[in-house]
N, C-alpha and C positions, 0 to 999 in steps of 0.2 A: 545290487539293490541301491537307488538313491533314499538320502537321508533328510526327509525333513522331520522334524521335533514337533506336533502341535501340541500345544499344550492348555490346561485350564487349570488356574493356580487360584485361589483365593485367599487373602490374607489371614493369619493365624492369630493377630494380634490382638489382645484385649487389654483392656487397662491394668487388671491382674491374672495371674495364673500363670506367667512368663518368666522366666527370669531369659538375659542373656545370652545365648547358645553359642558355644561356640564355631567359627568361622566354616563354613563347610565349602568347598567348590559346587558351584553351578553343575560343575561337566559330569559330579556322581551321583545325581539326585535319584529317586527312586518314588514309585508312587506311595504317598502317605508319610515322607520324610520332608523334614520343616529344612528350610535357607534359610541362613542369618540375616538380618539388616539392620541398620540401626536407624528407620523410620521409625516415626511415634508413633506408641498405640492408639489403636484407631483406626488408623490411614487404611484405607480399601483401595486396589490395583486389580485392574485386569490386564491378563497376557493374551494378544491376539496371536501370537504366532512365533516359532521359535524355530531357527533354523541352525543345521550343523556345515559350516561351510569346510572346516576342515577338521577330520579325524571327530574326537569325542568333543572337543568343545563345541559352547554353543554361546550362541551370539540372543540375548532376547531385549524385544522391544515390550514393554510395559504400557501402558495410559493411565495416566491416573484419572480416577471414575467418580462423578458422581453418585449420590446416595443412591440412583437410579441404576446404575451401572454403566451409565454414558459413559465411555470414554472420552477426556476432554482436552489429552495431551499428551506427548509420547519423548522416551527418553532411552536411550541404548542404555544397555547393562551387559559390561564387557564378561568376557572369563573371569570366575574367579568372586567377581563381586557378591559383595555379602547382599542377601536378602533374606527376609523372615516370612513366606509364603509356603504354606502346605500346597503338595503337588498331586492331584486326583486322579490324573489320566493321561496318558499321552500315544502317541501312535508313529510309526518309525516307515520310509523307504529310501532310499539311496540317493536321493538329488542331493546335489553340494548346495543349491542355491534353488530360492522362487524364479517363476519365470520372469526375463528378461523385461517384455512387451507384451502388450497382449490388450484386451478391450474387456472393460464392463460390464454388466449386464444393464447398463444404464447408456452405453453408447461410447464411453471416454475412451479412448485409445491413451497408452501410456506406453512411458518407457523408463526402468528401472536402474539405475547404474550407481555405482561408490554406496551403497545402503539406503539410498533416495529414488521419491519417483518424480517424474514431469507429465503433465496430463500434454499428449502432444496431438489431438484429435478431436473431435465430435462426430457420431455418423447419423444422430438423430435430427428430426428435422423441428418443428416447433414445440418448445418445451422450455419447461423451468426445469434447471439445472442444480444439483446440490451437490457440490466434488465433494468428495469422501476424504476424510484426515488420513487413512490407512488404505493399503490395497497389498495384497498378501502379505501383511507384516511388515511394508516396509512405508516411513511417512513421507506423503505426498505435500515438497516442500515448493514445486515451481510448476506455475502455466507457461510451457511453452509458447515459442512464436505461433502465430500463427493458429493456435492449437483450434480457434473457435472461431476463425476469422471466416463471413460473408454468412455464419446460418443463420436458424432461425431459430435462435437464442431469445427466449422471453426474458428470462432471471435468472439470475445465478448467486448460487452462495457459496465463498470460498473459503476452505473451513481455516483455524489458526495454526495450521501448519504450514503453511506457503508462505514463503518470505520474498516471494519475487513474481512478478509479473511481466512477462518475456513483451520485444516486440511484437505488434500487431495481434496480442493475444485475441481481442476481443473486437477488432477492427473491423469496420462495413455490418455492424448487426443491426441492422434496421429495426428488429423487434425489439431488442433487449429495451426493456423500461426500469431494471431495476439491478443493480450492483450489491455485495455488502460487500466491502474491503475489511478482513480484520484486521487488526495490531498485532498481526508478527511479520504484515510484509512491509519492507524495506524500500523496496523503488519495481517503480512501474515506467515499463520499456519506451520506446518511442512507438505513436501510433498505435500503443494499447490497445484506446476506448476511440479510434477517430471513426467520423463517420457514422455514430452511433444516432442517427436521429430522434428517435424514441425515448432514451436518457433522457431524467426529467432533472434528476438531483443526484449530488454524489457527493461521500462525506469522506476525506481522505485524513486515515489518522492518524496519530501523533509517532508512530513507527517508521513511516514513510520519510524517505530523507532527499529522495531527489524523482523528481518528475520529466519523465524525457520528453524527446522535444516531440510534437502535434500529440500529445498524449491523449489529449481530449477535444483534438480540432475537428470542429465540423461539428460537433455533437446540436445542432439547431433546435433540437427542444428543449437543453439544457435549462433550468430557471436556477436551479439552488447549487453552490458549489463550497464546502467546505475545507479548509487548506489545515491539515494536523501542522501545529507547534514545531515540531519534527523537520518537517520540510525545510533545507537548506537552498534549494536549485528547482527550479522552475525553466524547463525546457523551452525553445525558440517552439512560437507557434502553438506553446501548449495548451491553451483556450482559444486559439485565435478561430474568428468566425462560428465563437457559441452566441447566434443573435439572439437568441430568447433571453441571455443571463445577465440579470438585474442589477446585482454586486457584487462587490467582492473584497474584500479584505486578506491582506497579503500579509500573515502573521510575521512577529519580526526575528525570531527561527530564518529568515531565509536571507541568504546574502546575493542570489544568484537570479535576475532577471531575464532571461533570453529574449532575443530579438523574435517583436512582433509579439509575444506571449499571448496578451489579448488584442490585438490588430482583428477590425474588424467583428467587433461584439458591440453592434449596433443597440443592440439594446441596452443597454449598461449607461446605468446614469450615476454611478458612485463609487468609485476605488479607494481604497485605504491601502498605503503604501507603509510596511512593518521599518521600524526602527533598523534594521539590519541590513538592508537595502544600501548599498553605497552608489551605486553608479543606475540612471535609468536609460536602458540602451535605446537603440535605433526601434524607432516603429511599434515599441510595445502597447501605445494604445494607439492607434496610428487606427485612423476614421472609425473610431467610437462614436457616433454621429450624436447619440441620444445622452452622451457624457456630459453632466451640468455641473458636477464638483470632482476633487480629489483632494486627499491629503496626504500629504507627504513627509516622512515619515524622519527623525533628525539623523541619522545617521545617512543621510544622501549627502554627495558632494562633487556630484555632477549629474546635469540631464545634456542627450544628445538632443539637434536641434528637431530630429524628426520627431521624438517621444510621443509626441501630442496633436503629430498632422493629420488634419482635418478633421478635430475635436471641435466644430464648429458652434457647439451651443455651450461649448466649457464656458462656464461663468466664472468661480469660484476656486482658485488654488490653495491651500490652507498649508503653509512650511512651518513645521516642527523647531526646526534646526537653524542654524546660519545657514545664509544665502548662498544656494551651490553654482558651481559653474556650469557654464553654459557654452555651444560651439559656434551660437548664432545667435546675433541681434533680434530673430528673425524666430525664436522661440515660439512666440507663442503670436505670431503675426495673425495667425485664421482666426484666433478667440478675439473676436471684438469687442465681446462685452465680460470679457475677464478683469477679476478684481483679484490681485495677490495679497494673503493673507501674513504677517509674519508675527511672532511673539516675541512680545515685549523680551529685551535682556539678549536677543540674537544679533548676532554680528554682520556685517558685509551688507546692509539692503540700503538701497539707495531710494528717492523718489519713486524711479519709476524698475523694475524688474521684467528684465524677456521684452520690453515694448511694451508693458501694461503698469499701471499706476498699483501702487502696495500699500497697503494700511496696516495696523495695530488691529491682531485679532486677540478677541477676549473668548475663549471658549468657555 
């Protein structure tokens, strides 16, 4: 006989009527016998599922629930651990472990491994998507490569247990119009979201720490893009040829510009470049066509001479900081009617900057 443990526990805890219990193991519990813990009274938890991987112990995943009984987030509770949860019912066969892989009843194909799942599949065709935080017990922390790449993905919500979003997860979805990214994923692959033409707006949050490279290239109905605090590194190509996308602001969390990033985001007539920024590389707004300003942010101290080629209507450069280096006379040759900005009490600017005449900005 395989062994799995399901279990339905509910907390015992009241404000009074308790005193301290002593420490009991997980692995003897019984129905209608209390585990210790030392959470506040109060606290309400549900057990989705409990498994015995080897012999009597048991391994459980918890969620702690809202007042609703949502489950809103999951936490291993090894052998041994104290908890304070009366035990109602439970049911027993022989498996060491839940299954490996398997599919949804929603479509998702998965795959299970080290105590975690990866959503590695779709096999439905147009639909809004809601990935599940759990799937037999165990939490669903990664979108695989690939996992959702060319269907016909309207929206998707991906709950806050996924901390990573593989390459090409969600790449070529022509329908997708709608994203939530929570705050517990960390970085998103290369070619995630490219090719996503439908994308209208995308808010990336402050958990996020590095953006691979074409993360969101190609997305053409892109308008709104927001950059979490978080964000350190911004992938080569990783907006490049979002035409629809208006602005942008490059919070100053980020040290890391990759070549071309936004190359080709014709639409865009306003970049804000984050304090943290030291180097602006090759091509990153390289024929921005409809680019009228930028500012630039003090912590640069160098632009390449392509940065800004073929920013033909750049009027306006606005520099934070002293005057950074440059690789070429020939910086900013295509803007004819640029005016360089610099503030009072900054060092290094001369008449004229890049081939364009500079003045005293007062912001």
């Amino acid at each position: 006989m395989k062994q799995y443990l399901v279990l339905v526990l509910w907390m015992a805890f009241a404000a009074t009527g308790f005193s301290e219990p002593m420490p009991v193991k997980i692995s003897s519990f019984a129905k209608g016998e209390l585990v210790c813990s030392t959470l506040q009274p109060g606290t309400t938890a549900t057990v989705e599922r409990a498994i015995s991987p080897t012999g009597p112990w048991v391994r459980i995943w918890i969620g702690l629930a809202d007042s609703n009984g949502v489950v809103k987030a999951a936490a291993l509770v090894a052998p041994g651990t104290q908890a304070f949860y009366r035990v109602f019912g439970f049911g027993r066969d022989d498996s060491p472990s839940a299954p490996a892989n398997g599919r949804t009843a929603t479509g998702l194909d998965y795959a299970a491994t080290n105590g975690a799942v990866a959503i590695t599949g779709y096999s439905v065709g147009d639909a809004a998507v809601a990935i599940p935080s759990v799937i037999n017990g165990l939490p669903v922390t990664s979108v695989g490569s690939r996992a959702f790449y060319g269907s016909g993905l309207t929206s998707v919500t991906i709950p806050d247990s996924v901390t990573s979003i593989g390459n090409e997860a969600f790449s070529n979805c022509a329908n997708l119009t709608s994203v939530t990214i929570p705050d517990s994923v960390t970085s998103i692959g290369q070619h995630a979201f490219s090719d996503c033409s439908g994308l209208t707006s995308v808010t990336i949050p402050d958990s996020v720490t590095s953006l691979g490279q074409r993360a969101f290239y190609n997305c053409s109905g892109l308008t709104s893009v927001t950059i979490g605090n978080g964000v350190t590194s911004i992938g080569g190509a990783a907006f490049s040829s979002c035409a629809s996308l208006t602005s942008i602001t490059i919070p100053n969390g980020v040290t890391s510009l990759g070549s071309s990033a936004f190359s080709d985001c014709t639409g865009l007539t306003n970049a804000t470049i984050g304090n943290g920024v030291v180097f602006i590389g090759d091509f990153v707004f390289l024929r921005c066509t409809g680019l009228t300003s930028v500012v630039i942010g003090n912590g640069v101290t160098g632009i390449a001479a392509s940065a800004f080629a073929g920013c033909y209507n750049l009027a306006a450069a606005y520099f934070k900081g002293n005057a950074p280096r440059f690789d070429s006379a020939r910086l900013f040759a295509e803007n004819d009617y640029l005016i360089v900005y610099c503030l009072a009490g900054t060092t290094g600017w001369d008449q004229m900057f890049g081939g364009r005449l500079t003045t005293l900005w007062s912001p």
